[in-house]
C-alpha positions in Angstrom: 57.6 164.8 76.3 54.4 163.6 74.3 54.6 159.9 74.5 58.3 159.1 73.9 58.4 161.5 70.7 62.0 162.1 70.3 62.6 158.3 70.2 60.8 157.6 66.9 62.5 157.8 63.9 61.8 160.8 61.1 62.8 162.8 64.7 64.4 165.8 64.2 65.7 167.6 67.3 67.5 170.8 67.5 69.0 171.7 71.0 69.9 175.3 71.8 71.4 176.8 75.0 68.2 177.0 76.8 65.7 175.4 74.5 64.9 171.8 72.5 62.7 172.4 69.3 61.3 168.5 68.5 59.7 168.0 65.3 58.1 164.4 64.5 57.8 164.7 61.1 57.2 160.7 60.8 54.5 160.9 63.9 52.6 163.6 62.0 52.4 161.7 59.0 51.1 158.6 60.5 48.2 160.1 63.1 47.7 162.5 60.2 46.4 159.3 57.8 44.8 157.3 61.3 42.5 160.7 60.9 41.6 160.8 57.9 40.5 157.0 57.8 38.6 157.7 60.7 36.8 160.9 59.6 35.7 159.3 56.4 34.2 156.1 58.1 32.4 158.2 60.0 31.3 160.4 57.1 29.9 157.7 55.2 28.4 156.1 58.2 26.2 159.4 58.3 25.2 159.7 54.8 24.0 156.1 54.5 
């Protein structure tokens, strides 16, 4: 598990017979926005 994952919501899981696909479509969002915030700070920090 990567940091308690399947508990937050906009979780989907689908469970097979001998596999567990997890998506975290919510998690993806959020560290997907935390990124780009960051790269851009540093971006203009280095053309300044």
């Amino acid at each position: 598990r990567i940091f308690g994952s399947a508990q937050l919501p906009g979780t989907f899981v689908f469970q097979g017979e001998n596999m567990t696909c997890i998506v975290p479509i919510l998690g993806s969002i959020i560290l997907s926005i935390i990124l780009t915030i960051v790269l851009n700070v540093i971006l203009r920090a280095m053309n300044k």
